[in-house]
C-alpha positions, 0 to 999 in steps of 0.5 A: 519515490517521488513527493506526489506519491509519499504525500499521497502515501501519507494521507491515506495513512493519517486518514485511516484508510490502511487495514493490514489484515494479516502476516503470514510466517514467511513475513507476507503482509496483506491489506487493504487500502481504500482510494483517497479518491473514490471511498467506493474503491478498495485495494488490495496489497501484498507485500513480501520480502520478494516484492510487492503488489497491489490491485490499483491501476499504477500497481498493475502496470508497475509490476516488474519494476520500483515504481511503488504506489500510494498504496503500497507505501501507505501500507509500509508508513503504517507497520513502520509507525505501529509496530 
């Protein structure tokens, strides 16, 4: 994980920016994230005990690989910090 995309991570959450809409049963956490960038831009992520994925540009072409984004990290930082 690189510092750009944890200091990126970090703000979004700080900000308020994350909203984890619900957990299914089988631990699939589902949120939306709105763009630091652009307040017109909202993604979607998905993260379960398989993976995750998120709708942002960087999501959709890191699909097979680690290379997580903002996003999906903003989203861990908040149920870590809350929960």
């Amino acid at each position: 994980m690189t510092t750009k995309v944890m200091d990126k991570a970090h703000r979004l959450y700080t900000e308020g920016h994350v909203h984890i809409v619900r957990q299914t049963e089988d631990g699939t956490l589902i949120a939306f994230v709105k763009s630091g960038s652009d307040p017109k831009l909202t993604y979607r992520v998905e993260v379960n005990p398989g993976g995750w994925s998120c709708a942002c540009k960087h999501g959709q072409q890191h699909t097979d690989c680690d290379h997580v984004c903002s996003h999906v990290e903003a989203v861990a930082m908040k149920v870590r910090t809350e929960r």
